[in-house]
mmCIF file of the N, C-alpha and C atoms, coordinates in Angstrom:
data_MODEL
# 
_entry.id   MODEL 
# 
loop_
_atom_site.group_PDB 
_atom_site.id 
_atom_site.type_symbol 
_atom_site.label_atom_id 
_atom_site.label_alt_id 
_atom_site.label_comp_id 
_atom_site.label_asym_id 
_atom_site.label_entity_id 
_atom_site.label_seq_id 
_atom_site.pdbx_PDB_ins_code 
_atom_site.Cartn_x 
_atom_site.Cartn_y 
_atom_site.Cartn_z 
_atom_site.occupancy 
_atom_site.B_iso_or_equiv 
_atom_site.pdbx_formal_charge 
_atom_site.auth_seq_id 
_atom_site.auth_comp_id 
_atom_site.auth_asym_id 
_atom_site.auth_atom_id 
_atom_site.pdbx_PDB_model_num 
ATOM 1   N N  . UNK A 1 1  ? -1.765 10.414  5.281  1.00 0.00 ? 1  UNK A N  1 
ATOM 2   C CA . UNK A 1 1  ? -0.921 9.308   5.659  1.00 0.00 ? 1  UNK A CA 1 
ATOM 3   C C  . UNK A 1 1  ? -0.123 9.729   6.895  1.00 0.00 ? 1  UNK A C  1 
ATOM 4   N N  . UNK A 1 2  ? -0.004 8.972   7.527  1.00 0.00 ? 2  UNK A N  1 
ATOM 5   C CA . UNK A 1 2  ? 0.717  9.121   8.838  1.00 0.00 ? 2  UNK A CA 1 
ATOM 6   C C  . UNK A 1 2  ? 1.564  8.150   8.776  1.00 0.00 ? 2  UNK A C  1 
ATOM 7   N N  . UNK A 1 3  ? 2.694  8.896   9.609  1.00 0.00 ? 3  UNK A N  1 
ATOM 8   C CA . UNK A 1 3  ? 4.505  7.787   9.332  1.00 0.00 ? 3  UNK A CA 1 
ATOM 9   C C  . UNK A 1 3  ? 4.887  8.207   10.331 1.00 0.00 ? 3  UNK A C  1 
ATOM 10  N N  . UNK A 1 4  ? 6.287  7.264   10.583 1.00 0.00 ? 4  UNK A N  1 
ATOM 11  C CA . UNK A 1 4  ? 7.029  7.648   12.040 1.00 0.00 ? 4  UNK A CA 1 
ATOM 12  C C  . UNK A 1 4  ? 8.711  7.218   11.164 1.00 0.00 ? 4  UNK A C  1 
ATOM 13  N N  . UNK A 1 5  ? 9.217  8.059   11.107 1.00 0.00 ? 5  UNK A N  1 
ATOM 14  C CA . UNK A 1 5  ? 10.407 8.050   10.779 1.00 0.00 ? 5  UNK A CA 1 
ATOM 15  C C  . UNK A 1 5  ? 11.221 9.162   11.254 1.00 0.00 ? 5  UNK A C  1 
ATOM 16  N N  . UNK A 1 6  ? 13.029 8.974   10.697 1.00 0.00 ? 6  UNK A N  1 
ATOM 17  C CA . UNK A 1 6  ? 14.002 9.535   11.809 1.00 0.00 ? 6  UNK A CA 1 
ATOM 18  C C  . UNK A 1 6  ? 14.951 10.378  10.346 1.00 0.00 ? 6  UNK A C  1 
ATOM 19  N N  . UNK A 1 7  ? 15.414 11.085  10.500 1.00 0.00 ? 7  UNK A N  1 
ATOM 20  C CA . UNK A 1 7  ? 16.578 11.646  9.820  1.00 0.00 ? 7  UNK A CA 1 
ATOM 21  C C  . UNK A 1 7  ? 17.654 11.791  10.937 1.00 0.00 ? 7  UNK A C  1 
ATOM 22  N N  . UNK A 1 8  ? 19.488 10.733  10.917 1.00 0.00 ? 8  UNK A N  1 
ATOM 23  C CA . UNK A 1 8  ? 20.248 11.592  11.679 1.00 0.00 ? 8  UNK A CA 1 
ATOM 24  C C  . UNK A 1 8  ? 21.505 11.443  11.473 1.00 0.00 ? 8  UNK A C  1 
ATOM 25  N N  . UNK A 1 9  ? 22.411 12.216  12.123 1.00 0.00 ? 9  UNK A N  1 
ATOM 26  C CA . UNK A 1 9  ? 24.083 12.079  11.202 1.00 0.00 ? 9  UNK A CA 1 
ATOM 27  C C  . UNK A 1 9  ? 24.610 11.826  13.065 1.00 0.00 ? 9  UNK A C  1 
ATOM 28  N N  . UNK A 1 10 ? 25.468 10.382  12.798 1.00 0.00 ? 10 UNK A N  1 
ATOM 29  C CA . UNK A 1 10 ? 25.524 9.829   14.156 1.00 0.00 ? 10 UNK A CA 1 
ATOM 30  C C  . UNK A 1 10 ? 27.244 9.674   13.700 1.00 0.00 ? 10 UNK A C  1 
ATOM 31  N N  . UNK A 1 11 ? 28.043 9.722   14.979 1.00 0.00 ? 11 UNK A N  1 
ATOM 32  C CA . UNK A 1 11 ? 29.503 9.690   15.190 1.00 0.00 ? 11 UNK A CA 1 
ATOM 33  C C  . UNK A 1 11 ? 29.671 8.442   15.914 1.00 0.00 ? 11 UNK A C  1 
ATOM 34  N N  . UNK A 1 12 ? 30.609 7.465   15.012 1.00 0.00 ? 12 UNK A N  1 
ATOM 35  C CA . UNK A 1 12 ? 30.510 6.336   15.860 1.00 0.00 ? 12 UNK A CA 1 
ATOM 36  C C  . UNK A 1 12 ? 32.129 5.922   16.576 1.00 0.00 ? 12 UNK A C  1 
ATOM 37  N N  . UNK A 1 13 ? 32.817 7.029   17.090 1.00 0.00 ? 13 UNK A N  1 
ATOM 38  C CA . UNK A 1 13 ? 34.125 7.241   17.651 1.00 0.00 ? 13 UNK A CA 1 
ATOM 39  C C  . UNK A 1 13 ? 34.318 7.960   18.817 1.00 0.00 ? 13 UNK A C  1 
ATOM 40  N N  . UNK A 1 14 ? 34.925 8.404   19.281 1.00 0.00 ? 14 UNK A N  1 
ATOM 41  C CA . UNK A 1 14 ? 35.207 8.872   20.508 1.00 0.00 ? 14 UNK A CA 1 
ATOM 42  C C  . UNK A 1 14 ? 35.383 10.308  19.844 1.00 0.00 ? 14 UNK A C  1 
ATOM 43  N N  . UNK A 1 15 ? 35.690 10.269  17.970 1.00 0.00 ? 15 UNK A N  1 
ATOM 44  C CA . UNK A 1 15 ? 35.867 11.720  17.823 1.00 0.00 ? 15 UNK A CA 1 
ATOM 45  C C  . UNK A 1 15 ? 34.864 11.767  16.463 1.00 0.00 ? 15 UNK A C  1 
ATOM 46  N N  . UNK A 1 16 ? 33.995 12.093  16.640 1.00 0.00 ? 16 UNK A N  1 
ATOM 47  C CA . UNK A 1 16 ? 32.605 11.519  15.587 1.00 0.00 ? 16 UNK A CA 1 
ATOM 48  C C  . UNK A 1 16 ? 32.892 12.112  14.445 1.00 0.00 ? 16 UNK A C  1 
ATOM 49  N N  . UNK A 1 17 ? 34.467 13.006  14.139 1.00 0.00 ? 17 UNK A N  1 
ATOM 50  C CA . UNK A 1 17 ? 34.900 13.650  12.778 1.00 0.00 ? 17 UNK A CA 1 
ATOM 51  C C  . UNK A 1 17 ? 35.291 12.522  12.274 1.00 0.00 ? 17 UNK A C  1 
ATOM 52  N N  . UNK A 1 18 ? 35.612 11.604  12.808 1.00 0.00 ? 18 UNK A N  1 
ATOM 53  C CA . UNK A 1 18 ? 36.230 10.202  12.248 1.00 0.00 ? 18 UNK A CA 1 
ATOM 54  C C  . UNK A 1 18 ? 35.521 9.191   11.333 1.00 0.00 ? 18 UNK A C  1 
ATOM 55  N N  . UNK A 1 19 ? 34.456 9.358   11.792 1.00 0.00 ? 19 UNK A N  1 
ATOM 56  C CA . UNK A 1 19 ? 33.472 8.183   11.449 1.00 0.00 ? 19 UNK A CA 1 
ATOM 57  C C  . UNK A 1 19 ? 32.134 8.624   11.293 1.00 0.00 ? 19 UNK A C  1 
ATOM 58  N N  . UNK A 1 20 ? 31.765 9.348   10.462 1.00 0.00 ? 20 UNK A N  1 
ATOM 59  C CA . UNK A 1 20 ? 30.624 9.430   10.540 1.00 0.00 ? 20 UNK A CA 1 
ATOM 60  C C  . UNK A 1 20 ? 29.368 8.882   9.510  1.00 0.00 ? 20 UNK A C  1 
ATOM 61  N N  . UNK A 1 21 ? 27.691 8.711   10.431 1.00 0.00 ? 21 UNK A N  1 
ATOM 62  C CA . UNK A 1 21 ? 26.819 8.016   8.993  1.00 0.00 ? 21 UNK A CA 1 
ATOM 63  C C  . UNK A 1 21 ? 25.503 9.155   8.765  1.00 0.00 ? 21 UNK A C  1 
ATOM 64  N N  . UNK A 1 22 ? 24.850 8.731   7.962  1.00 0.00 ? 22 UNK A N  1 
ATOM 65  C CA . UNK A 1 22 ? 23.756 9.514   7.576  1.00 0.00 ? 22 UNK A CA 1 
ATOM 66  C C  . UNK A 1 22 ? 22.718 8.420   7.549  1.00 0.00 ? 22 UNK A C  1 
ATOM 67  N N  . UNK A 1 23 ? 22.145 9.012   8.673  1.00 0.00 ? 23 UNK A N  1 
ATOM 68  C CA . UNK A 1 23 ? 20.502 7.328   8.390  1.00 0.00 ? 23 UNK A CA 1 
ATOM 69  C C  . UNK A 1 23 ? 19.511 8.245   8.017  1.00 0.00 ? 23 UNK A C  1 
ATOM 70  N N  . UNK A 1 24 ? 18.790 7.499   7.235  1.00 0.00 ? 24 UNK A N  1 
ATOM 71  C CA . UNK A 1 24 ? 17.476 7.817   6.858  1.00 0.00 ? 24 UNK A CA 1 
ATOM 72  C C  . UNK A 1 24 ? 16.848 6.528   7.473  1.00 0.00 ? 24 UNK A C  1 
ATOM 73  N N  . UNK A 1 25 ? 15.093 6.855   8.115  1.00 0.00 ? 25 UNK A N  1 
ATOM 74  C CA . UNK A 1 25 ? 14.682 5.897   8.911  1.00 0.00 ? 25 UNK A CA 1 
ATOM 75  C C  . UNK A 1 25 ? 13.201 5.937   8.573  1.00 0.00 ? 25 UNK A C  1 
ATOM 76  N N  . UNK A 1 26 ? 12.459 5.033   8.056  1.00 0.00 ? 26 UNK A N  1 
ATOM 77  C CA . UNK A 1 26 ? 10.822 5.617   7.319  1.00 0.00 ? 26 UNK A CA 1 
ATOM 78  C C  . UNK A 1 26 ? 10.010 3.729   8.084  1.00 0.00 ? 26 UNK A C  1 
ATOM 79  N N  . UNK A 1 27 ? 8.896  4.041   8.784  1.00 0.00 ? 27 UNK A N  1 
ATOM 80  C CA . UNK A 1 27 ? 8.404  2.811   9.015  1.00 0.00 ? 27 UNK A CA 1 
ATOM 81  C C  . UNK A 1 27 ? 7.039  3.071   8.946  1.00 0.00 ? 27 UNK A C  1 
ATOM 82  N N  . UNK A 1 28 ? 5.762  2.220   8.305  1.00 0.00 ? 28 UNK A N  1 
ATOM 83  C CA . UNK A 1 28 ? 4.764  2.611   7.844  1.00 0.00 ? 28 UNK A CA 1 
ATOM 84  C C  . UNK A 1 28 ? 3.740  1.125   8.123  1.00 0.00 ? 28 UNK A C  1 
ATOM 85  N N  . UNK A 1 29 ? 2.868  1.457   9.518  1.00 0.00 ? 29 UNK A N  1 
ATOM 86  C CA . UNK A 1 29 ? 1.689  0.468   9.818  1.00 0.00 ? 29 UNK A CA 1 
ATOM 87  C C  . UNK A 1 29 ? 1.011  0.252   8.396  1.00 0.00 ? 29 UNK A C  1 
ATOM 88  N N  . UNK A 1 30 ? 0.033  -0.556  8.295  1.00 0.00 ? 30 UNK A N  1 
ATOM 89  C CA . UNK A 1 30 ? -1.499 -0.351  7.628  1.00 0.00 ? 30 UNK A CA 1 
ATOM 90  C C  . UNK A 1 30 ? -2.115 -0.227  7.978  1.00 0.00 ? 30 UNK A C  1 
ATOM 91  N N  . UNK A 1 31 ? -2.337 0.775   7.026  1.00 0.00 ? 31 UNK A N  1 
ATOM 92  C CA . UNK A 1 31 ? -3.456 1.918   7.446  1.00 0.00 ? 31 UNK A CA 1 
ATOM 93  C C  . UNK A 1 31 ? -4.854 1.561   8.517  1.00 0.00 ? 31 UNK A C  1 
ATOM 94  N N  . UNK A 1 32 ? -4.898 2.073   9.105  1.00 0.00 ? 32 UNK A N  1 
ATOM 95  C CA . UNK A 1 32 ? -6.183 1.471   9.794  1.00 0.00 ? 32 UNK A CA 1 
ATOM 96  C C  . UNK A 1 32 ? -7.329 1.394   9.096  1.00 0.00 ? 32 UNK A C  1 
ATOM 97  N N  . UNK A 1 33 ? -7.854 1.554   7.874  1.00 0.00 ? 33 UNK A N  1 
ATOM 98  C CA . UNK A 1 33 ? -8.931 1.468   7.043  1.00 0.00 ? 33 UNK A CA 1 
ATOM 99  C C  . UNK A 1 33 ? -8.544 -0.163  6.550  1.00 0.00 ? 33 UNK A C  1 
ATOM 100 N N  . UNK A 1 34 ? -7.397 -0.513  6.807  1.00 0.00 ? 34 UNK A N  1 
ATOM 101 C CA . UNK A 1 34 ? -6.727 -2.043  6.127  1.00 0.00 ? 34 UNK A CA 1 
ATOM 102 C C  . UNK A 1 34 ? -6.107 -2.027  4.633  1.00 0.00 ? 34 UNK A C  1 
ATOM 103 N N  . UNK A 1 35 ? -5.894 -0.701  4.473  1.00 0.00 ? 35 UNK A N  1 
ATOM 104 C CA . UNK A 1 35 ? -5.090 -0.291  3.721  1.00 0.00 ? 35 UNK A CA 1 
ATOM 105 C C  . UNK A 1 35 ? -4.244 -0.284  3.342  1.00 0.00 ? 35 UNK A C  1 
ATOM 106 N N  . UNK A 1 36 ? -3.242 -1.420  2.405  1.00 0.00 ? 36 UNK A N  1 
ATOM 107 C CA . UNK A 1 36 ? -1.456 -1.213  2.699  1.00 0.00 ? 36 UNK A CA 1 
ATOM 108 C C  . UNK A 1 36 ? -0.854 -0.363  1.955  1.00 0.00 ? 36 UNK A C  1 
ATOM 109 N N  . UNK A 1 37 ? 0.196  0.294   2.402  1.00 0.00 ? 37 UNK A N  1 
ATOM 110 C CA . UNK A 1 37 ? 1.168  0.915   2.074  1.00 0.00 ? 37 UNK A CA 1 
ATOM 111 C C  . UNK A 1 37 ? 2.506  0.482   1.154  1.00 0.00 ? 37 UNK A C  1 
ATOM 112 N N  . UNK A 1 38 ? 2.005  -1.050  1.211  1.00 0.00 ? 38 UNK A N  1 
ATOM 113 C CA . UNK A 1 38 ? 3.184  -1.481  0.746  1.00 0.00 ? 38 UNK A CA 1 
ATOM 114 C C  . UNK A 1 38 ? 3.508  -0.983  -0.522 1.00 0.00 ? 38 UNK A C  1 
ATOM 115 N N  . UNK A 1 39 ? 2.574  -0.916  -1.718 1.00 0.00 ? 39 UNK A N  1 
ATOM 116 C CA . UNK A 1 39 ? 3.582  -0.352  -2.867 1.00 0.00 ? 39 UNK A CA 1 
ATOM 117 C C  . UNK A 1 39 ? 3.709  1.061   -3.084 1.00 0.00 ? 39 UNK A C  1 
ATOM 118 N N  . UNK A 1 40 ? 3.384  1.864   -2.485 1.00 0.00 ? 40 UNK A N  1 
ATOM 119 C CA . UNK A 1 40 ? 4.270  3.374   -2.180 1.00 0.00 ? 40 UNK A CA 1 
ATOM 120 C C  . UNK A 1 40 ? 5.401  2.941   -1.456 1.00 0.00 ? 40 UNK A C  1 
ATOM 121 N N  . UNK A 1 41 ? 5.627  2.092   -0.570 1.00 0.00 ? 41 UNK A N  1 
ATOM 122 C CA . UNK A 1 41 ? 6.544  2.143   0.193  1.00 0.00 ? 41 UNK A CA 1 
ATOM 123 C C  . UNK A 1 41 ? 7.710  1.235   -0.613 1.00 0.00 ? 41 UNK A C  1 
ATOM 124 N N  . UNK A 1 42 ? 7.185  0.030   -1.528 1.00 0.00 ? 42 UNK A N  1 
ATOM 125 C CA . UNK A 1 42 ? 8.258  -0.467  -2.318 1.00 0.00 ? 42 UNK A CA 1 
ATOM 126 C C  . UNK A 1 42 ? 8.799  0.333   -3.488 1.00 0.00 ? 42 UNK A C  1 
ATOM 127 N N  . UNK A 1 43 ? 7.975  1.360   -3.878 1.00 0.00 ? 43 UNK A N  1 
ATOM 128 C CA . UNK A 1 43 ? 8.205  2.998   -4.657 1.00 0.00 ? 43 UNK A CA 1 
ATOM 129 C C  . UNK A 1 43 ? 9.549  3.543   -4.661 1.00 0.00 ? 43 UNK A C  1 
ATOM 130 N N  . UNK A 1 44 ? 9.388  3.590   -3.009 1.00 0.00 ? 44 UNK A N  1 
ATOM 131 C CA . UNK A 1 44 ? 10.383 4.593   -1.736 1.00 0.00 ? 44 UNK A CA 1 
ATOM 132 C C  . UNK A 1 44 ? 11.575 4.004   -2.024 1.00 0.00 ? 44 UNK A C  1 
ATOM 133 N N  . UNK A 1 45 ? 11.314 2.430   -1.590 1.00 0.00 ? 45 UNK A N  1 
ATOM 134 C CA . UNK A 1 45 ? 12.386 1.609   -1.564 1.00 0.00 ? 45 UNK A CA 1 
ATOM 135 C C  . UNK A 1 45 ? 13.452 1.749   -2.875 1.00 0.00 ? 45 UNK A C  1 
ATOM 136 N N  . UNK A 1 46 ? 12.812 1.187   -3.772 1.00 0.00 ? 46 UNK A N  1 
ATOM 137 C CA . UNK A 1 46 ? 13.314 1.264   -4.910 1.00 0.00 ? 46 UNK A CA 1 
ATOM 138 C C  . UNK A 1 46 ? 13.904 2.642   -5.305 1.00 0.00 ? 46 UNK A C  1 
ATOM 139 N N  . UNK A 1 47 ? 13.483 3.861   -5.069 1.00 0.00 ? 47 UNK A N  1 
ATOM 140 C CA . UNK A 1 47 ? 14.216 5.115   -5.492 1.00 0.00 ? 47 UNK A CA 1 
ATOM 141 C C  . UNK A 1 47 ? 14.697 5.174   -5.193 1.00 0.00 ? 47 UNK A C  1 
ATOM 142 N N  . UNK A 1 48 ? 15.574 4.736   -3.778 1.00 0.00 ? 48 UNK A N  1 
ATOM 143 C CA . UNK A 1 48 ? 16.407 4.987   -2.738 1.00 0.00 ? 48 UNK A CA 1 
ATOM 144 C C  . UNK A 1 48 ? 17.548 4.178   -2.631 1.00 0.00 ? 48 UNK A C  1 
ATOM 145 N N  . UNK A 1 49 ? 17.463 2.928   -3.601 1.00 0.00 ? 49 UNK A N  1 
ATOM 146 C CA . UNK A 1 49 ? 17.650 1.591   -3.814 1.00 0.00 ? 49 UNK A CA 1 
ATOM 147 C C  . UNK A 1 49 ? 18.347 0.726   -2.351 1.00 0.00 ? 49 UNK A C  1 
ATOM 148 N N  . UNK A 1 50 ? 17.349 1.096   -1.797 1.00 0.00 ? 50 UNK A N  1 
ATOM 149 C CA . UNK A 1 50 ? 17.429 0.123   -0.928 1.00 0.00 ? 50 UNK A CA 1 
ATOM 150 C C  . UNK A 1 50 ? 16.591 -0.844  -1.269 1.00 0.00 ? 50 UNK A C  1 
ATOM 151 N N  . UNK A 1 51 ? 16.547 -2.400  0.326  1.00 0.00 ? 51 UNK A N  1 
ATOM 152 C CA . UNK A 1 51 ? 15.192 -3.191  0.543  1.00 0.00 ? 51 UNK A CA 1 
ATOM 153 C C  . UNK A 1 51 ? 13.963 -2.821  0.863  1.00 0.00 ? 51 UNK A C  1 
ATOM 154 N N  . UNK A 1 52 ? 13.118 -3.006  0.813  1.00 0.00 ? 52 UNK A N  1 
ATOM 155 C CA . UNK A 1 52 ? 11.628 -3.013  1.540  1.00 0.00 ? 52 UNK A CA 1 
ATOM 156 C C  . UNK A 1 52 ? 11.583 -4.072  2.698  1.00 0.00 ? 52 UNK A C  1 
ATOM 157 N N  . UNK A 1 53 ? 11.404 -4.006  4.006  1.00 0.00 ? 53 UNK A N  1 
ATOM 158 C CA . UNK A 1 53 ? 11.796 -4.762  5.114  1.00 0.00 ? 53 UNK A CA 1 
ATOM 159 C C  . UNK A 1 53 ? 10.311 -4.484  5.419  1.00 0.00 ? 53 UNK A C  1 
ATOM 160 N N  . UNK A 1 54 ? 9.797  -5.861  6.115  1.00 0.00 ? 54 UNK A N  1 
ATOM 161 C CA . UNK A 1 54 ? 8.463  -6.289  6.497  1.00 0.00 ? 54 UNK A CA 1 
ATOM 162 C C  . UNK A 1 54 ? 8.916  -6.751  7.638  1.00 0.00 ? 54 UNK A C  1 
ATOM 163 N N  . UNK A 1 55 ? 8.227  -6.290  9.001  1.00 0.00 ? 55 UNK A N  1 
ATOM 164 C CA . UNK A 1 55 ? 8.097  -7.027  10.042 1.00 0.00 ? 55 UNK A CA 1 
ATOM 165 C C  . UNK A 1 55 ? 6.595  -7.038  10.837 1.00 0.00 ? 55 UNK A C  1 
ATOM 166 N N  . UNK A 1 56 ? 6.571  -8.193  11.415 1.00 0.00 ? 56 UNK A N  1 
ATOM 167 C CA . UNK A 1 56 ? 4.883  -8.206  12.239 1.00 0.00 ? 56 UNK A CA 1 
ATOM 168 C C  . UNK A 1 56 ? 5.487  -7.449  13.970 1.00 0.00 ? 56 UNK A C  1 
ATOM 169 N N  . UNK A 1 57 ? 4.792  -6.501  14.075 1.00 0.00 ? 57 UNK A N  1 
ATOM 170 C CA . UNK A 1 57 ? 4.265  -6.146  15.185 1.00 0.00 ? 57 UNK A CA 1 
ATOM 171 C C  . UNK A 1 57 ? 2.894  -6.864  16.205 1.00 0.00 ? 57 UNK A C  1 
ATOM 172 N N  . UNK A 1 58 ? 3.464  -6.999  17.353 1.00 0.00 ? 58 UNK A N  1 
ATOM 173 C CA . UNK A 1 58 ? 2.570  -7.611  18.320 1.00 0.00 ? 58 UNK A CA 1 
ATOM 174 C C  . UNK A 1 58 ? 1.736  -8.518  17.781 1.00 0.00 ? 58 UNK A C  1 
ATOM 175 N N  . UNK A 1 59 ? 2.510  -9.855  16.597 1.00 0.00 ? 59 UNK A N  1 
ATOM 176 C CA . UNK A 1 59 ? 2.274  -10.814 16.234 1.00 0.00 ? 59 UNK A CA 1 
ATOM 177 C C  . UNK A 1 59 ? 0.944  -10.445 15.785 1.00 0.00 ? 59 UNK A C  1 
ATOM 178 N N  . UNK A 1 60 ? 0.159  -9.394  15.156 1.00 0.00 ? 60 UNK A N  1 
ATOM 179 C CA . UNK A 1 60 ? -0.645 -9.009  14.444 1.00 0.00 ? 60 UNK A CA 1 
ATOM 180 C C  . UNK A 1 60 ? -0.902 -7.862  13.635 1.00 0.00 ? 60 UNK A C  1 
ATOM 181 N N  . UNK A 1 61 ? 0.274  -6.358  13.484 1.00 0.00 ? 61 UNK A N  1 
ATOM 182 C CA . UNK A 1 61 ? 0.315  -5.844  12.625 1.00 0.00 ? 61 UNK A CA 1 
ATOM 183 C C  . UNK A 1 61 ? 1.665  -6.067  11.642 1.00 0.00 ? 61 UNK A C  1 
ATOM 184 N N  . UNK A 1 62 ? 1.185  -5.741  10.426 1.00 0.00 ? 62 UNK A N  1 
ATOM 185 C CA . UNK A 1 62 ? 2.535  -5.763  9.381  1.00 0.00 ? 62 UNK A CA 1 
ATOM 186 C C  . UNK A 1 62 ? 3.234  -4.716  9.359  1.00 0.00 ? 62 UNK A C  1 
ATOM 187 N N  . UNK A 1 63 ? 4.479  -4.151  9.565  1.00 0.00 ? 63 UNK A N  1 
ATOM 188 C CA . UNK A 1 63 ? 5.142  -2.668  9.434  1.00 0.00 ? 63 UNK A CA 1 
ATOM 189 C C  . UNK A 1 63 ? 5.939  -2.808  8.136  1.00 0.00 ? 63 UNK A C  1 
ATOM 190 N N  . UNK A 1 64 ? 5.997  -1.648  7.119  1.00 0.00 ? 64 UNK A N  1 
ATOM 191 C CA . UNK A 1 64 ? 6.994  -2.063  6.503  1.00 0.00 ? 64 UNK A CA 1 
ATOM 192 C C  . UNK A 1 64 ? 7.945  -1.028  6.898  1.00 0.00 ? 64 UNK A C  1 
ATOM 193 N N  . UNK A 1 65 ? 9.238  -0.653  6.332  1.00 0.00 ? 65 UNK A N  1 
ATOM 194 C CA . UNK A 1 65 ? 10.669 -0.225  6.829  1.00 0.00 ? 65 UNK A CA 1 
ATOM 195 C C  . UNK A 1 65 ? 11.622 0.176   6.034  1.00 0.00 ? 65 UNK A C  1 
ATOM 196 N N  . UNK A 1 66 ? 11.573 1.382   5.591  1.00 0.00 ? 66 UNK A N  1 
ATOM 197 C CA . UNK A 1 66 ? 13.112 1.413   4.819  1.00 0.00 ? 66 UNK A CA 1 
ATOM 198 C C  . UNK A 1 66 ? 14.174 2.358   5.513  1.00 0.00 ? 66 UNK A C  1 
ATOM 199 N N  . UNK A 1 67 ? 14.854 1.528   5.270  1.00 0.00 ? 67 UNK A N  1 
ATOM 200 C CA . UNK A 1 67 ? 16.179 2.459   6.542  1.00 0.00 ? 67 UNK A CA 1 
ATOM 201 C C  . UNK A 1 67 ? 17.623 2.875   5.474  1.00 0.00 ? 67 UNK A C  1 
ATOM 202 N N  . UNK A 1 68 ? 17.899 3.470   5.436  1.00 0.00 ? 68 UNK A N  1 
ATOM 203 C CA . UNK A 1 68 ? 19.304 3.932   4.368  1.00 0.00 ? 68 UNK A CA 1 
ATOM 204 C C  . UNK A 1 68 ? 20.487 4.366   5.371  1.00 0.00 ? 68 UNK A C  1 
ATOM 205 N N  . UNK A 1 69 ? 21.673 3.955   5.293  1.00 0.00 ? 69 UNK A N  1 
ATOM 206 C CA . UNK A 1 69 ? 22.703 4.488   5.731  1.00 0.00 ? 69 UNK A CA 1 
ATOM 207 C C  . UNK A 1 69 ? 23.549 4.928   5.013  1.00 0.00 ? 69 UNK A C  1 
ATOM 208 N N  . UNK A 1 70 ? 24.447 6.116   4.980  1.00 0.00 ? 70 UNK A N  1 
ATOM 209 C CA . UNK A 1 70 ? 25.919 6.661   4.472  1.00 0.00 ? 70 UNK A CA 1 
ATOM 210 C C  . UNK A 1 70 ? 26.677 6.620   5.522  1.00 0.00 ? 70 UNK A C  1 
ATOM 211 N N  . UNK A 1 71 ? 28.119 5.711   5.057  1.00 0.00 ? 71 UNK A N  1 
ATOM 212 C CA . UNK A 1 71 ? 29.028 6.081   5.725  1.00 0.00 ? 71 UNK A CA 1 
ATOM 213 C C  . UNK A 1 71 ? 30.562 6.459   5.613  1.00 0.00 ? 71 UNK A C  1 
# 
């Protein structure tokens, strides 16, 4: 499986001790065999308890998306 996601701890102040978040960032095509990902990825979602976020890419692929923040 191949993924493109982010881990990062971002300062949103002039003094980033102030304010800070923790993103988690996971986004997952289908598969090029036409394979979806979606219920590992609603798996993810759910352990994490976040949403499962669906968006179309170039009005012909499906991505799905789970993004988590701490702040």
């Amino acid at each position: 499986m191949d993924a493109d996601g982010s881990f990062a701890i971002k300062g949103f102040s002039q003094n980033p001790k102030t304010h800070l978040a923790i993103q988690f960032y996971l986004s997952q095509l289908i598969d090029i065999s036409g394979e979806s990902f979606k219920p590992l990825m609603s798996k993810l979602a759910d352990f994490l308890f976040v949403k499962l976020n669906e968006r179309i890419m170039a009005e012909k692929h499906t991505q799905f998306v789970i993004n988590t923040s701490v702040f």
